[in-house]
C-alpha positions as CSV (number, residue, x, y, z in Angstrom):
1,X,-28.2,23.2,4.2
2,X,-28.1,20.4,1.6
3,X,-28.1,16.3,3.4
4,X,-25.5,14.7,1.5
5,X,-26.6,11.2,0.4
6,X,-23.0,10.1,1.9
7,X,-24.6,11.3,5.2
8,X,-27.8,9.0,5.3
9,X,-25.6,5.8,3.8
10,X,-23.3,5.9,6.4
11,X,-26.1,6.1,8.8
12,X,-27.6,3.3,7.7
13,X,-25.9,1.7,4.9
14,X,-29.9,0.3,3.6
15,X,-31.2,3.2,2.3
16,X,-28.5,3.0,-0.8
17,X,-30.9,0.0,-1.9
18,X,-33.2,2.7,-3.0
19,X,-31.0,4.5,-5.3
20,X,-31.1,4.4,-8.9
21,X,-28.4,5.2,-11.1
22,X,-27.8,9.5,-10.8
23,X,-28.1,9.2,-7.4
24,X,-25.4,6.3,-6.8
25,X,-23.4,8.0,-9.2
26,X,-24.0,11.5,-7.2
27,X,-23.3,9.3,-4.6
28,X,-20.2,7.7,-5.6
29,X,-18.8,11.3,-6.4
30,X,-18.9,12.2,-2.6
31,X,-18.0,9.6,-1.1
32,X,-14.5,9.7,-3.1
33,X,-14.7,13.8,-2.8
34,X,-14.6,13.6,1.1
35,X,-11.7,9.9,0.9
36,X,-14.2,7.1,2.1
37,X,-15.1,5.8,-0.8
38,X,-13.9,2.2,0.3
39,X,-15.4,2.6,3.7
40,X,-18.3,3.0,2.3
41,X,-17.9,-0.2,0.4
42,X,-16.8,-1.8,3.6
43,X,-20.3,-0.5,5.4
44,X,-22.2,-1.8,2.4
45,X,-20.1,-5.4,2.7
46,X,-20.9,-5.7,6.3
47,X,-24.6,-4.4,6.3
48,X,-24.6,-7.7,3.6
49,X,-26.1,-5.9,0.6
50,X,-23.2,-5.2,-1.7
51,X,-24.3,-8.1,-3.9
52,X,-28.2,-5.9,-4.3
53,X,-25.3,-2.8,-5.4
54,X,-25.8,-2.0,-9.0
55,X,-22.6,-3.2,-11.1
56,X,-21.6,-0.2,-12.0
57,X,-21.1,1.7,-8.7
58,X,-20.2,-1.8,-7.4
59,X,-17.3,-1.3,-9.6
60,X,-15.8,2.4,-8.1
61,X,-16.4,0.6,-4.8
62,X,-14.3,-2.8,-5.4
63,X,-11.5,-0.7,-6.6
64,X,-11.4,1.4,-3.8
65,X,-11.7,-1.2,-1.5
66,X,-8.6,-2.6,-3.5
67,X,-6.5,0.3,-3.5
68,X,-6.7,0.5,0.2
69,X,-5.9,-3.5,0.5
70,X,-2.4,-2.4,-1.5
71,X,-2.1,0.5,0.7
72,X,-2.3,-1.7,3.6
73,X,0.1,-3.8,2.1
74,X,2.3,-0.6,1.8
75,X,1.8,0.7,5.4
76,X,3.1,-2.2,7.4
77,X,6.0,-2.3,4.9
78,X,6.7,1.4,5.8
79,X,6.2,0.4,9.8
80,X,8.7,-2.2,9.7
81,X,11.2,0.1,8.0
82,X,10.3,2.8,10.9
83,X,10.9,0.0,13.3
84,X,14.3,-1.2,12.0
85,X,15.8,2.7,11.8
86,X,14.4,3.6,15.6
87,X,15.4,-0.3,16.6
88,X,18.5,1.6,17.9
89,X,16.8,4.5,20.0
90,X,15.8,3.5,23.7
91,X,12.2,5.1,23.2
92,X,8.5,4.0,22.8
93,X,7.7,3.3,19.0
94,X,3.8,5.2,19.3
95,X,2.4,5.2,16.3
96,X,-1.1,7.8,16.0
97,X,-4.1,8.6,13.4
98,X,-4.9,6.3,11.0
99,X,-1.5,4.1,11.2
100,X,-2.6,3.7,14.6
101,X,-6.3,2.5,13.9
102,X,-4.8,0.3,11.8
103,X,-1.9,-1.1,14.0
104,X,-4.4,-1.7,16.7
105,X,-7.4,-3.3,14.5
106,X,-9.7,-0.2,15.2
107,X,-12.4,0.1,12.9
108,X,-11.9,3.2,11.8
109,X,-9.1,1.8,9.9
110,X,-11.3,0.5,7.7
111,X,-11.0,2.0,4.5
112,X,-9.0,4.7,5.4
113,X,-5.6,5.5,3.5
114,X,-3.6,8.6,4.1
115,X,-0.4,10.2,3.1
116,X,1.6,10.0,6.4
117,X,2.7,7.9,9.2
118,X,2.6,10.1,12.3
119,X,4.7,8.8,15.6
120,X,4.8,10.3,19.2
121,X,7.8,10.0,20.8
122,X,9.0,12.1,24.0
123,X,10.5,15.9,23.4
124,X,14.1,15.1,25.0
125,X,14.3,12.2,22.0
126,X,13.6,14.5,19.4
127,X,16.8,14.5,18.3
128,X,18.3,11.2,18.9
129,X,14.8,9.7,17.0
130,X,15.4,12.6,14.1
131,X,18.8,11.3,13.4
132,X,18.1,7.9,13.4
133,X,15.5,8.6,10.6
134,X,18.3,11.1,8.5
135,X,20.3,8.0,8.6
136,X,18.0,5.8,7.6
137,X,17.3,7.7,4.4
138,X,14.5,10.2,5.9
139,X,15.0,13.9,5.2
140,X,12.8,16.9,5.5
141,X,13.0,19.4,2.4
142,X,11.8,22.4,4.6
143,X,15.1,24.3,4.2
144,X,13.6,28.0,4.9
145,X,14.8,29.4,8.5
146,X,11.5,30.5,9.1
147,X,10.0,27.6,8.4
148,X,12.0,25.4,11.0
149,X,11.5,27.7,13.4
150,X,7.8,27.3,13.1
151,X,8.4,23.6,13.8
152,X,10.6,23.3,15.9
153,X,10.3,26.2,18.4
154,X,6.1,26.6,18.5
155,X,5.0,23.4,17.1
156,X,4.3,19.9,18.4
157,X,6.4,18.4,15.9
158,X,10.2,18.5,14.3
159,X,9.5,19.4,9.9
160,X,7.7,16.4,8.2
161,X,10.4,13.7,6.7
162,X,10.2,12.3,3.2
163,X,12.6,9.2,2.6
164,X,14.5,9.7,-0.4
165,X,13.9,6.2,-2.2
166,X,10.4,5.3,-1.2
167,X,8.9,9.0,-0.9
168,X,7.0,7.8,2.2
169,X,6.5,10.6,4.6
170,X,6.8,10.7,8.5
171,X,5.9,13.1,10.9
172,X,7.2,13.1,14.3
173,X,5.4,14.5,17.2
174,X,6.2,15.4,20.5
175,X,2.7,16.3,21.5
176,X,-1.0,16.3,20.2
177,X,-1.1,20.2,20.0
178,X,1.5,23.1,19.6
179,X,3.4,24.4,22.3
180,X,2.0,28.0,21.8
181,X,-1.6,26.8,22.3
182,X,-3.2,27.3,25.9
183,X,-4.8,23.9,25.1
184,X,-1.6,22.1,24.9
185,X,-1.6,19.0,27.0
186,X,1.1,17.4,29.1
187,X,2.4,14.6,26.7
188,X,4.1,12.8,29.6
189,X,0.2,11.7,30.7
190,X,0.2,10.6,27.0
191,X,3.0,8.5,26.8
192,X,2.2,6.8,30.5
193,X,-1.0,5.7,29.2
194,X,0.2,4.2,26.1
195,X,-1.1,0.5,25.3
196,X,1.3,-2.2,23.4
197,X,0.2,-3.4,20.6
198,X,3.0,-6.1,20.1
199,X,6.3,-7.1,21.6
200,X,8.4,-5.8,18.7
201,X,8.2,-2.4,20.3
202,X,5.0,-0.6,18.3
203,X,2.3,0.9,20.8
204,X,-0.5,3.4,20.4
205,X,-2.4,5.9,22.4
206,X,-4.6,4.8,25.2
207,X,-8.3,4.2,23.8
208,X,-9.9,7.2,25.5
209,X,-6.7,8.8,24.5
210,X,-7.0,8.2,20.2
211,X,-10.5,9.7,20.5
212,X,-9.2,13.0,22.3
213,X,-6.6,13.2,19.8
214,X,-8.7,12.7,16.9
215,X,-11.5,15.2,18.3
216,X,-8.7,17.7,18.9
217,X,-7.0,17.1,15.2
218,X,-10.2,17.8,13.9
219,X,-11.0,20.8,15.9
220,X,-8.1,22.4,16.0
221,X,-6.4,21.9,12.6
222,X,-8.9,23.4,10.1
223,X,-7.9,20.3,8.1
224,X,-11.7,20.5,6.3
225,X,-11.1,18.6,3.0
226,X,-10.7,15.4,5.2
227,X,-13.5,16.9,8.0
228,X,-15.9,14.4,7.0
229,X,-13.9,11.2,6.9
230,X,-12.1,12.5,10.6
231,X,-15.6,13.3,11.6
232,X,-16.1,9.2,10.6
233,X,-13.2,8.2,12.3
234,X,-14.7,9.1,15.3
235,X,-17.5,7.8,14.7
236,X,-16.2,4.3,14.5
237,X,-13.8,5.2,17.6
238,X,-16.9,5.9,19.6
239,X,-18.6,2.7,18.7
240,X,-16.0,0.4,19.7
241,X,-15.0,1.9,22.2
242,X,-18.4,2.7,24.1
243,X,-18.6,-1.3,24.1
244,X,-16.4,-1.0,27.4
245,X,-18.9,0.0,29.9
246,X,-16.8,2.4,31.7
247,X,-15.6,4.0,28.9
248,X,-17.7,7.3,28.2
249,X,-16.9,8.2,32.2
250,X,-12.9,7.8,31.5
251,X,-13.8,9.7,28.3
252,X,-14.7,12.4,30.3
253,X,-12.7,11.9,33.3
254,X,-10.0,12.0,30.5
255,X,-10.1,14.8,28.7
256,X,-10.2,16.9,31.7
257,X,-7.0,15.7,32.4
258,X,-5.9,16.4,29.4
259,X,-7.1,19.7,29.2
260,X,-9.5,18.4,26.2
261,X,-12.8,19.4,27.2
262,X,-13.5,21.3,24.5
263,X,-12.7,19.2,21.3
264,X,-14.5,16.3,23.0
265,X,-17.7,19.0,23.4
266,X,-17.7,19.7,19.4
267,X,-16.4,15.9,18.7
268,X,-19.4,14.4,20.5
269,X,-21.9,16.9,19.6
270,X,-21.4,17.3,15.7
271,X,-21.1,12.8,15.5
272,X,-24.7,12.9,17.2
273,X,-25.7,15.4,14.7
274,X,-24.6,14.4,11.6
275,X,-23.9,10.4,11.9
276,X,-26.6,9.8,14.9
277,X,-23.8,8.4,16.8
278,X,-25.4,6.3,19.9
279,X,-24.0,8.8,22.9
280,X,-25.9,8.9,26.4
281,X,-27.7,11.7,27.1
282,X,-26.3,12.0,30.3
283,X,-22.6,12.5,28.7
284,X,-23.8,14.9,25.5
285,X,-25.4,17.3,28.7
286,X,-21.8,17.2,31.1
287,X,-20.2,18.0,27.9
288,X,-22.2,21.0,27.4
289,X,-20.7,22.6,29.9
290,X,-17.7,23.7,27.8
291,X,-21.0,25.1,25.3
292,X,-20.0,28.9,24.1
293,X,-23.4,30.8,25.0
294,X,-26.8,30.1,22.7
295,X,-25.7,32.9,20.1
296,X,-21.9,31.5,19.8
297,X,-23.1,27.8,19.7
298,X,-25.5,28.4,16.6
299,X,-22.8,30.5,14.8
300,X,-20.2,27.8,15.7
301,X,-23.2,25.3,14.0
302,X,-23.4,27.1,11.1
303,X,-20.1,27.3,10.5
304,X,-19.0,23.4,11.2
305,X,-22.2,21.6,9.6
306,X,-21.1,23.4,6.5
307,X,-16.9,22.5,7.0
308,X,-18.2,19.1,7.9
309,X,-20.1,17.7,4.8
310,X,-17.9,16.3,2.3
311,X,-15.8,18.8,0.0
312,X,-18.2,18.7,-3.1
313,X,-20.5,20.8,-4.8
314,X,-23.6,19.1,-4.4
315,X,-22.8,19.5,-0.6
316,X,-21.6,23.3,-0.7
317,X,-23.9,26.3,-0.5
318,X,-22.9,30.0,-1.0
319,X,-21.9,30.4,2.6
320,X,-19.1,26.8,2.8
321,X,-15.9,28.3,1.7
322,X,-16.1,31.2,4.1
323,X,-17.6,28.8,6.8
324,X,-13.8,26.8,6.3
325,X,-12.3,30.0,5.5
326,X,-13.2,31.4,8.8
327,X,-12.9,27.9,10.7
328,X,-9.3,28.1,8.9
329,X,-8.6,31.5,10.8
330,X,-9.7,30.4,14.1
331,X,-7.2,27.1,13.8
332,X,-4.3,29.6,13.8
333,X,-6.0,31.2,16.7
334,X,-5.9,28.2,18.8
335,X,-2.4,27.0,17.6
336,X,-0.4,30.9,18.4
337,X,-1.4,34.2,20.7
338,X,-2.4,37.1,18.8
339,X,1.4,38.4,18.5
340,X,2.4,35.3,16.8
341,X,-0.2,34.5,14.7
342,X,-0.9,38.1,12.9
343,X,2.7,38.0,11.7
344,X,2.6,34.2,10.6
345,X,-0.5,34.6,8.6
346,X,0.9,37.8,6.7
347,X,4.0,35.5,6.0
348,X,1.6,32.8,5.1
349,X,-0.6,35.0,2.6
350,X,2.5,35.9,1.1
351,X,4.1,32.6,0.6
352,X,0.8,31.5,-0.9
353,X,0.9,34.1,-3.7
354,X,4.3,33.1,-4.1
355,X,3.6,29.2,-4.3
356,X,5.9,28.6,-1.5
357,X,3.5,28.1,1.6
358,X,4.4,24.4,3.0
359,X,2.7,24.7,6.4
């Protein structure tokens, strides 16, 4: 396995001072390959050497930087127009994933942009929230039968919305995972531990709780052209958080309540690996209890150190597209039992060679 450059700068931001020009360049190619190309420029401003940063990777990391100042711009415009068309609907405005790093000052937010804003809101609300949003210009353009039944009979969320003038997209969840999936949590410990981030009606999850959900997006997606930034995210989360001194014991405490044992296993194990994360030893060993057996574990290793590095050649080898190819498979196992998912992924094959596939 190759050790990205993007891996050893985000471990310590320094060792870019020893770069010359191909290897920022190589550099600056996967940092913007795996989308944390201004979080890297953020690292470098607060390790205090951007100003010893060559001008001309300076240069792709000041625009990035700037981009994601307009996108922040953008994303508490978009908030306040989700707030105004759910001011109406007597639930919880919980907003999750990067809008909610960023609503809550996390530092994970920095330098993160995305494409949607994701809200939690409870499952009898679905549709009183979904209506709200339709009249407020929202609209989902998933018109197949098959496809809303995906969503809304199996899934943990109604079909994403786009609003018609702005293009913005929303998804709203009812839970962190699908219904069909033995892992699936109760969301009503979810929404009692939400925290409030302001009085105009805007919360997120609890802090413990943003880490499970993060660990188990990761995990449980097969989202891998964004596995390196998520793998970031929690990075930062773990961080912050661990500042609180009771926090990796509620971590675990946690997550078996939530029935999250296992994404927190692979979350805390592949940040230690791959961004040193500072975790006690005493919490990486209760973890491995939820460890497949020696055999399974370096399999799982090979196949998640690959999926993990960011999505560019210099940090592929022969064996990364069917480490995420398989990784992509066993998503789809977690999400459905074996009768639903055989059928789905036929349907899904198809749809791809068709250039239909939405989901």
């Amino acid at each position: 396995m190759k050790h990205p450059l993007l891996c050893a700068a985000f471990i310590d931001p320094r060792t870019t001072l020893e770069l010359d020009l191909p290897k920022w360049d190589l550099l600056i190619r996967q940092a913007r390959s795996a989308n944390v190309l201004a979080r890297l420029g953020f690292l470098l401003d607060e390790a205090g050497i951007s100003a010893q940063t060559p001008p001309q990777p300076l240069m792709h990391l000041k625009s990035a930087q700037l981009f994601f100042e307009r996108f922040t711009l953008s994303l508490q415009w978009e908030i306040s127009c989700i707030q105004e068309a759910l001011r109406a609907v007597d639930v919880p405005l919980v907003f999750l994933k990067g809008s909610a790093y960023a609503i809550a000052g996390n530092n994970a937010a920095k330098g993160r942009s995305f494409a949607d804003v994701d809200i939690l809101v409870p499952e009898d609300k679905l549709q009183e929230v979904e209506i709200a949003l339709i009249k407020a210009g929202w609209m989902t353009n998933i018109l197949d039968s098959y496809d809303q039944k995906y969503y809304r009979q199996w899934m943990h969320e109604i079909p994403p919305m786009r609003h018609l003038k702005r293009q913005t997209s929303i998804d709203v969840h009812h839970n962190i995972l699908p219904k069909t999936s033995k892992f699936c949590p109760d969301a009503k410990k979810l929404l009692a531990a939400i925290v409030s981030v302001s009085k105009e009606n805007i919360w997120v999850l609890a802090p413990e709780d943003r880490v499970l959900h993060s660990a188990t997006h990761l995990f449980h997606e097969g989202e891998w052209a964004h596995g390196f930034r998520d793998l970031s995210d929690l990075d930062l989360l773990l961080k912050e958080f661990s500042e609180d001194d009771n926090f990796w014991e509620k971590l675990l405490q946690r997550a078996g309540q939530l029935n999250q044992q296992i994404p927190l296993y692979y979350a805390l194990r592949y940040t230690s690996r791959i961004f040193q994360t500072p975790i006690p030893q005493d919490i990486l060993k209760a973890t491995e209890q939820q460890s497949p057996n020696k055999i399974k574990q370096k399999f799982m290793d090979l196949l998640f150190l690959r999926a993990l590095m960011p999505d560019h050649e210099s940090c592929n080898d022969r064996w990364t597209g069917f480490a995420r190819w398989i990784l992509f498979v066993r998503s789809h196992w977690l999400k459905m039992p074996l009768y639903l998912i055989v059928p789905h992924l036929l349907r899904k094959t198809f749809r791809q060679l068709q250039g239909k596939d939405r989901h």
